[in-house]
GUBA-139924 format. One record per atom (N, C-alpha, C, O): atom name; y, z, x; chain. Coordinates in Angstrom, 2 decimals, padded with zeros to 5 digits. Atoms other than C-alpha are relative to their C-alpha. Last residue first. Layout:
<marses>
atom; y; z; x; kette
CA; Y; Z; X; A
...
</marses>
This chain:
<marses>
atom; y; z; x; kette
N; 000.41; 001.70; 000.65; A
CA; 087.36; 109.95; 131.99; A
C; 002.00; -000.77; 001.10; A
O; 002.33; -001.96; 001.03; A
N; -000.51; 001.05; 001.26; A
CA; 087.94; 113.30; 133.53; A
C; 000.33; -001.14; 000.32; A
O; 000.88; -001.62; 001.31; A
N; -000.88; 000.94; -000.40; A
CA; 085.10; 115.12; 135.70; A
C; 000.92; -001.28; -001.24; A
O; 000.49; -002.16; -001.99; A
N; -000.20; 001.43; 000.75; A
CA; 082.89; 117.62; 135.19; A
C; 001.30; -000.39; 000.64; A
O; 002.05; 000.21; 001.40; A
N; -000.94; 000.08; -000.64; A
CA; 080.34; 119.64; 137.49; A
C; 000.82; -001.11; -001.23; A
O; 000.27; -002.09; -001.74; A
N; -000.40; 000.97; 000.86; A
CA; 077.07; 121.51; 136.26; A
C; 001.84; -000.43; 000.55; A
O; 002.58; 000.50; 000.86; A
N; -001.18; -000.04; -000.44; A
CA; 075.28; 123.88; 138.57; A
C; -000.25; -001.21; -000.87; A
O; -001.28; -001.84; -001.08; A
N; -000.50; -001.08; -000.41; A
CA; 071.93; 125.41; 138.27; A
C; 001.22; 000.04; 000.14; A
O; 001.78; 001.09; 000.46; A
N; -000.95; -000.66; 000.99; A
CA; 070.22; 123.38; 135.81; A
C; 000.51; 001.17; 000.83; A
O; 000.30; 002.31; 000.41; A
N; 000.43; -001.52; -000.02; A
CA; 067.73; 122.29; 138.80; A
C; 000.30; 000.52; -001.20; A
O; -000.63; 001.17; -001.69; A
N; 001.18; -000.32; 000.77; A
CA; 068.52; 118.62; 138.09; A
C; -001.31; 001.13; -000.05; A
O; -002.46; 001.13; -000.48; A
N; 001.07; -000.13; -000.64; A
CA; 072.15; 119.09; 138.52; A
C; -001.66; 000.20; -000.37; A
O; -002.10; 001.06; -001.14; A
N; 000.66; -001.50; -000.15; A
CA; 074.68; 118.68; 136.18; A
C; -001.45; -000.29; 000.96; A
O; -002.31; -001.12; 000.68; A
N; 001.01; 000.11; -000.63; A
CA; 077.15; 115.97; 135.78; A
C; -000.75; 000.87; 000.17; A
O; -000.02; 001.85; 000.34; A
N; 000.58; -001.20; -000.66; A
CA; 079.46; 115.64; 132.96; A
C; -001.28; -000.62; 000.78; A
O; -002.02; -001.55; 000.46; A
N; 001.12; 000.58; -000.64; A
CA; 082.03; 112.99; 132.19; A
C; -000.51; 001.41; 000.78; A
O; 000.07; 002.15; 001.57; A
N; 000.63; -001.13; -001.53; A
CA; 085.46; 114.64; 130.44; A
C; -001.51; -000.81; 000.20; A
O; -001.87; -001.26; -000.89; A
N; 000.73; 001.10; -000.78; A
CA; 087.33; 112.70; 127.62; A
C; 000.10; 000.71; 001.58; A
O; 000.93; 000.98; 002.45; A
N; -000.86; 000.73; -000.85; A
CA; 087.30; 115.17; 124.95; A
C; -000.35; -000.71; 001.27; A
O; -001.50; -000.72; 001.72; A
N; -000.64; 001.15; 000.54; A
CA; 085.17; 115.19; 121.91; A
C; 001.28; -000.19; 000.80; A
O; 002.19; -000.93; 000.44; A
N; -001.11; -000.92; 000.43; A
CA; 082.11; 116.84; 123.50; A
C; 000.95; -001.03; -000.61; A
O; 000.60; -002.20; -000.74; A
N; -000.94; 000.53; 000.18; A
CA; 078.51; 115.85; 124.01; A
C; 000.94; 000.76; -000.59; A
O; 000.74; 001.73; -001.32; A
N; -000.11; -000.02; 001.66; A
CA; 076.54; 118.28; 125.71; A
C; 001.04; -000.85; 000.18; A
O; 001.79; -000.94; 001.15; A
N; -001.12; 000.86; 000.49; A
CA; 075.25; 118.09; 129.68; A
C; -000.02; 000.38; -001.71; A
O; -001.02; 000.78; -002.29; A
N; 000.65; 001.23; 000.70; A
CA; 072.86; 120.72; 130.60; A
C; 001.21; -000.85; -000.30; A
O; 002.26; -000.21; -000.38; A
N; -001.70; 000.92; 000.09; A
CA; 073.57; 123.74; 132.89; A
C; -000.71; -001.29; -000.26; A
O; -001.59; -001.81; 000.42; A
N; -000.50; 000.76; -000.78; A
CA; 070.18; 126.09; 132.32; A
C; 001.52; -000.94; -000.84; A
O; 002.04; -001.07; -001.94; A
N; -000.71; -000.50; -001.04; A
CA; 070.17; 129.17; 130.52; A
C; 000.24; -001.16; 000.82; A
O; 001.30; -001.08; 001.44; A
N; 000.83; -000.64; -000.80; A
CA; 066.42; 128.85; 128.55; A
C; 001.32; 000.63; 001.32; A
O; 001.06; 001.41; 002.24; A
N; 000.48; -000.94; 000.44; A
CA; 067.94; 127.61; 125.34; A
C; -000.24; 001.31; 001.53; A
O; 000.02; 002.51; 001.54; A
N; 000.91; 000.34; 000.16; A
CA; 070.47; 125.18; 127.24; A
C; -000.85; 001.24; -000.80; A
O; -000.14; 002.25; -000.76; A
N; 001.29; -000.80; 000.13; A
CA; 073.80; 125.55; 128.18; A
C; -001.22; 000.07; -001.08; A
O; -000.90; 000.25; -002.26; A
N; 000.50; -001.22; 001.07; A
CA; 076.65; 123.45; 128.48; A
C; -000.98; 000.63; 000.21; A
O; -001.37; 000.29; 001.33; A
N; 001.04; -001.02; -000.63; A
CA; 078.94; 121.30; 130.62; A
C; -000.31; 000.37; -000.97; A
O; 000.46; 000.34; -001.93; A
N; -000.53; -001.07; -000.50; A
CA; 080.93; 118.48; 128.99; A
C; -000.82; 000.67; 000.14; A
O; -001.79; 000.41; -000.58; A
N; 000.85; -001.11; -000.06; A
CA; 080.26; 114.74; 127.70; A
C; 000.86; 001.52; 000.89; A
O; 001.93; 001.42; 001.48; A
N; -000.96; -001.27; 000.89; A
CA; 082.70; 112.24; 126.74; A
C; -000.96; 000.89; -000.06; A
O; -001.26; 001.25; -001.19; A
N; 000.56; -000.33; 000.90; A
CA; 080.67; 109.47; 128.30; A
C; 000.37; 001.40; -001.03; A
O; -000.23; 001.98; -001.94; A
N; -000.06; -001.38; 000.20; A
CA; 083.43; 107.54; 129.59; A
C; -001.09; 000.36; -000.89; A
O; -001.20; -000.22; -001.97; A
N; 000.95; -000.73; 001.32; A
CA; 082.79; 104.24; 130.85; A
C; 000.31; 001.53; 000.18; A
O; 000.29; 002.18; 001.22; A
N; 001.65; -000.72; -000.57; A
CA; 085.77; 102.76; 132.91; A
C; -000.45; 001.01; -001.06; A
O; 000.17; 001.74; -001.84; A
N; -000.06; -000.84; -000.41; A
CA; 088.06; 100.17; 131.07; A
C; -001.15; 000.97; 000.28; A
O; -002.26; 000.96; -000.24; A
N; 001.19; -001.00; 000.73; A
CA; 087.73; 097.20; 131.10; A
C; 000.08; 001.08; 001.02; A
O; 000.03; 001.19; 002.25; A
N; 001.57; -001.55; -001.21; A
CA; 090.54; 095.09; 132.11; A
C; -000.48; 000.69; -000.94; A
O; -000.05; 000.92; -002.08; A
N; -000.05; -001.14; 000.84; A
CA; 092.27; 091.89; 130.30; A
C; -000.94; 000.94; 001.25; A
O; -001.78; 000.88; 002.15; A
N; 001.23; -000.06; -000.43; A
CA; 094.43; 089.44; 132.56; A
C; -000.76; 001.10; -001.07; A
O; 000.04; 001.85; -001.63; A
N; -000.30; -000.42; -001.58; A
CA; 098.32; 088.76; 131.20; A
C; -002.41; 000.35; -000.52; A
O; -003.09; 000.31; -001.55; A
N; 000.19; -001.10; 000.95; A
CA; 098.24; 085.86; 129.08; A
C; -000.22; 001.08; 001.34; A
O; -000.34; 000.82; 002.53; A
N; 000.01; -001.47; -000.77; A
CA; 098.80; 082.52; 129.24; A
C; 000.60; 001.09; -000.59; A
O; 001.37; 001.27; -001.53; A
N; 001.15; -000.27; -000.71; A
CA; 097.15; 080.29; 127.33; A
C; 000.54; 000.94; 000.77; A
O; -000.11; 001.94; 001.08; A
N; 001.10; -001.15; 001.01; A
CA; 100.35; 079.56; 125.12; A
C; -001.15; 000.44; 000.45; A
O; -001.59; 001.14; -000.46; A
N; 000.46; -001.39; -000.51; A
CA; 102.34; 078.82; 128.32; A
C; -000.70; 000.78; -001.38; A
O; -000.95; 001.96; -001.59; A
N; 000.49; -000.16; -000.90; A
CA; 101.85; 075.13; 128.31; A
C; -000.26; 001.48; -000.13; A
O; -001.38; 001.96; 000.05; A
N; -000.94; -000.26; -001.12; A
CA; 103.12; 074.85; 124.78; A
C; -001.02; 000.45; 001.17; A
O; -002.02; 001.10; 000.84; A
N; -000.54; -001.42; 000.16; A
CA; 100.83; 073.36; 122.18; A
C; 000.65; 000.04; 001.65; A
O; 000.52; -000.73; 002.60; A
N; -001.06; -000.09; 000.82; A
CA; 100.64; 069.56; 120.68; A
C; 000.74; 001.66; 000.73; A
O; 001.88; 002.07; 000.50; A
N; -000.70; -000.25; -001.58; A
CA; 097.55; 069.05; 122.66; A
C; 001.54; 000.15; -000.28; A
O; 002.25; -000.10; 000.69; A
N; -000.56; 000.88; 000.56; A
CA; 095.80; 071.04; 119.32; A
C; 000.49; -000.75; 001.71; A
O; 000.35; -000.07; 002.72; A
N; -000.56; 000.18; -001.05; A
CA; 093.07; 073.67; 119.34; A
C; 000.90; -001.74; -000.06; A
O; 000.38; -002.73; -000.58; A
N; 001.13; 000.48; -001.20; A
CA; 091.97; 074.49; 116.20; A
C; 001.45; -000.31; 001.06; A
O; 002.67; -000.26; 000.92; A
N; 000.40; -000.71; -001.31; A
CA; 093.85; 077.45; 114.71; A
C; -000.86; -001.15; 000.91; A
O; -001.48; -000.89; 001.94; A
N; 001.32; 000.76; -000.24; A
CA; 096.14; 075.77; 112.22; A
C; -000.20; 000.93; 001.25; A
O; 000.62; 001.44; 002.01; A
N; 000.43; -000.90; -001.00; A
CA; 098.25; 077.60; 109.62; A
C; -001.17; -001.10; 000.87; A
O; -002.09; -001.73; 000.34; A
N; 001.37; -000.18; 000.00; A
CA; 099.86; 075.45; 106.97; A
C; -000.20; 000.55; 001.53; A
O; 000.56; 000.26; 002.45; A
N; 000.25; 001.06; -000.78; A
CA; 103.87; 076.00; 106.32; A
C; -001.49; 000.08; 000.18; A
O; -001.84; 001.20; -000.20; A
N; 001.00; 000.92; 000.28; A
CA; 104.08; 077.98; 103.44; A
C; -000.33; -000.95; 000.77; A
O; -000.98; -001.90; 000.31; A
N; 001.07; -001.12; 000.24; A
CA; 105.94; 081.38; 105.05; A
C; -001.41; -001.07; -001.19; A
O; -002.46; -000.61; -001.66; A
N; 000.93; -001.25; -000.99; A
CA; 108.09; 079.27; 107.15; A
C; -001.43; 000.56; -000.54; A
O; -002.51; 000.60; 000.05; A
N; 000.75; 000.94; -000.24; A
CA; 108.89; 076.59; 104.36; A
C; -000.24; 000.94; 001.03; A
O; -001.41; 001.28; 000.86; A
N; 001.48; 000.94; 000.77; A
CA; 109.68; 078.90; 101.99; A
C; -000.76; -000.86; 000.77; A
O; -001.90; -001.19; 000.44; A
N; 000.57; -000.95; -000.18; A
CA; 112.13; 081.04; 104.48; A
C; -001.62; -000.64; -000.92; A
O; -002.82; -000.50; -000.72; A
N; 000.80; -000.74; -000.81; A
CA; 113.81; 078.23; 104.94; A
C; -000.77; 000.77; 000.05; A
O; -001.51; 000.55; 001.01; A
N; 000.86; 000.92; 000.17; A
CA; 114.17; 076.99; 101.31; A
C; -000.86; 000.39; 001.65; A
O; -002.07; 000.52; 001.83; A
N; 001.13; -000.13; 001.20; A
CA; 115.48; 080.61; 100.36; A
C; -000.68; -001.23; 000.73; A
O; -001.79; -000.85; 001.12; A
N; 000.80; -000.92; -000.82; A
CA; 118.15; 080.62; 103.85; A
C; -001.08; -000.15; -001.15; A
O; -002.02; -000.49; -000.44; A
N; 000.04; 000.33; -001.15; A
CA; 119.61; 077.20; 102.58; A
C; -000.90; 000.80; 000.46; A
O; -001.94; 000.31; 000.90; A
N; 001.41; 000.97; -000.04; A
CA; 119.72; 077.89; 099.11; A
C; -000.63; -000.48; 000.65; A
O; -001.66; -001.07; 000.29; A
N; 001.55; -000.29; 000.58; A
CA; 121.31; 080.92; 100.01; A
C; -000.94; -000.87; -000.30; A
O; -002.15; -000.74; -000.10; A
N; 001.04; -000.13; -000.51; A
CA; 123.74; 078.63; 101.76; A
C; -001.15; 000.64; -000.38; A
O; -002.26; 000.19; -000.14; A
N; 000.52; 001.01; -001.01; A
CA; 124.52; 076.33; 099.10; A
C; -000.82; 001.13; 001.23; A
O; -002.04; 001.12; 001.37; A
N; 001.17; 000.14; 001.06; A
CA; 125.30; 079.70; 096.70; A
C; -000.72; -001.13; 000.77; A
O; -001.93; -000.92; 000.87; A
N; 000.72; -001.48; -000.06; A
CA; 127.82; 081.29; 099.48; A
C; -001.60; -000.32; -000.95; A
O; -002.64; 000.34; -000.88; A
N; 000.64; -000.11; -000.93; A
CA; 129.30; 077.56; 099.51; A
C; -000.64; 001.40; 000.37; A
O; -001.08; 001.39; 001.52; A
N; 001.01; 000.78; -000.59; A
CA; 129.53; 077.39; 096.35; A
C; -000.57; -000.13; 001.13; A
O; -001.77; -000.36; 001.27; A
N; 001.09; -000.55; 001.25; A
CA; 131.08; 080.88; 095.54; A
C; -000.88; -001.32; 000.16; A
O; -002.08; -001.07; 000.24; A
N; 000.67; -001.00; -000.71; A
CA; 133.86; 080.04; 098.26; A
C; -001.38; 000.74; -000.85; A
O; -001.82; 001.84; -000.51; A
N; 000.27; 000.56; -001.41; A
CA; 135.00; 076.83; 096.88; A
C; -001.52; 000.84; 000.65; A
O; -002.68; 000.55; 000.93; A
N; 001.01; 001.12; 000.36; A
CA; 135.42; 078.01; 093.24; A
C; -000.70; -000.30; 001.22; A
O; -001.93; -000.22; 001.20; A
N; -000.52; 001.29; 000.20; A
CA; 137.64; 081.04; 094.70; A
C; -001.55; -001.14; -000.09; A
O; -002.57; -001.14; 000.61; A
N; 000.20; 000.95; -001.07; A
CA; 136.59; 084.61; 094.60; A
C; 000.34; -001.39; -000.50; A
O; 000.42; -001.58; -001.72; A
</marses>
């Protein structure tokens, strides 16, 4: 390669190295500044999501339909006879 072309290949590395130094040492600030862009506050809305009790039908010593916890997302209801148990997913 030519004298030329070996400096300027070595200028810019020194170019992308100092960038990348001053990116990854620049100081971090979290207080609130008026310095920041209008749309840094926005954000899309958050939702909560509906309670799952991850329960599922079961049975009891005596035979009745009891709720048990399970590890998939099912919501159990059971009647307070223990005669009927109904589920429903989360």
């Amino acid at each position: 390669m030519s004298r030329p072309k070996l400096y300027s290949i070595r200028f810019l590395m020194l170019v992308v190295v100092l960038a990348a130094l001053s990116l990854l040492l620049a100081p971090r600030s979290d207080r609130p500044s008026p310095y920041l862009s209008a749309l840094s506050t926005l954000s899309a809305p958050t939702t909560l999501a509906a309670t799952c009790a991850m329960t599922s039908c079961g049975r009891d010593k005596e035979g009745r339909s009891i709720c048990v916890p399970s590890g998939t997302p099912t919501n159990c209801k059971a009647n307070r006879s223990g005669h009927s148990c109904s589920m429903t997913n989360c």
